[in-house]
N, C-alpha and C positions, 0 to 999 in steps of 0.2 A: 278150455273153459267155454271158448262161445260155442261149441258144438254142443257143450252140454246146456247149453241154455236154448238153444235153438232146437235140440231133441224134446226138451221139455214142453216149450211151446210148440211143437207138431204134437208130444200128447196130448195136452189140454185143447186141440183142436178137435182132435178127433177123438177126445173124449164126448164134447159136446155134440158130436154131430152121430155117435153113438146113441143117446139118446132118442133122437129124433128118429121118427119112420119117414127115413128117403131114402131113395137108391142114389149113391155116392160111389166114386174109387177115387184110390191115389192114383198121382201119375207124375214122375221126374217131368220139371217143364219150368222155362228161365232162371236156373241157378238153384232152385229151390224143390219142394213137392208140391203141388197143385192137387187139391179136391175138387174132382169135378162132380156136378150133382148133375143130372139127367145127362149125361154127357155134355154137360157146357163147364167151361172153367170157370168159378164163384169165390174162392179162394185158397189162400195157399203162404209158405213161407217165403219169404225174400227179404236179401239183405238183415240179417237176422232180428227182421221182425214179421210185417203181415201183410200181404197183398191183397188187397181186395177187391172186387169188382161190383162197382158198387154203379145206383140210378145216375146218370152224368147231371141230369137235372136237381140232384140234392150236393152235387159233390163240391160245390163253393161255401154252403154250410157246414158238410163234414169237415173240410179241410180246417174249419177254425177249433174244430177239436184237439185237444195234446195228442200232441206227437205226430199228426197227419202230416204229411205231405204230398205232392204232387209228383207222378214218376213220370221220364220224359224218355221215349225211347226215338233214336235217332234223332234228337233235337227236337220231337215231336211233343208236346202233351197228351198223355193219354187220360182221356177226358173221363174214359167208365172206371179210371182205376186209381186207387190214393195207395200209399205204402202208410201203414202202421208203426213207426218206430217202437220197438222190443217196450224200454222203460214205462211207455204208455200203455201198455198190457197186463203190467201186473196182477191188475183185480179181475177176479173172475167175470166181475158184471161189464166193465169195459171189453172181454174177449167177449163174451157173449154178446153183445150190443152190435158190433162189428161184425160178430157173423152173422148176425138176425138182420141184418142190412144187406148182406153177399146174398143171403137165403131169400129175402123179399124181392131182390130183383133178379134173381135168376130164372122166375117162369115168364121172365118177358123177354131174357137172350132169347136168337136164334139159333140153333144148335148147326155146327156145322155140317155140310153134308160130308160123308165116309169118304175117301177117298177108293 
């Protein structure tokens, strides 16, 4: 059951980003699928909810949103990115909000250089 719920919400991600005229691909990356937009990573699935990568300078206001939390890799904070927990996703206008957030700060990453 949580695969079908976590395949649901990679639809409805990429539904919305259907939509829109950007260059985007998938890509397997941390447990989840990862959409990257201009080749930088903006968001994606984790923990069967929503990873986002979002302005670090708004992300003490997003976190007092339902459902946000804070993702700590290696003991670390990582300051550009909140997880979405699944149940706080149900309305379409809360997925959309969160990725119009991914999408706003993503022409300010720097894209990595190619190996």
């Amino acid at each position: 059951m949580r695969k079908q719920t976590e395949d649901l919400l990679f639809d409805r991600m990429r539904n919305l980003l259907l939509s829109k005229e950007i260059h985007w691909v998938e890509k397997k990356m941390m447990g989840g699928i990862t959409f990257m937009v201009d080749d930088k990573m903006c968001f994606g699935t984790f923990q069967n909810g929503l990873l986002c990568r979002i302005d670090p300078l708004e992300r003490d206001e997003l976190l007092e949103r339902e459902g946000a939390d804070i993702i700590r890799q290696g003991g670390r904070e990582m300051k550009a990115y909140v997880h979405v927990q699944e149940y706080a996703l149900d309305s379409d206008e809360e997925l959309t909000f969160w990725i119009a957030k991914c999408l706003e700060f993503n022409p300010k990453v720097k894209a990595r250089k190619k190996r």
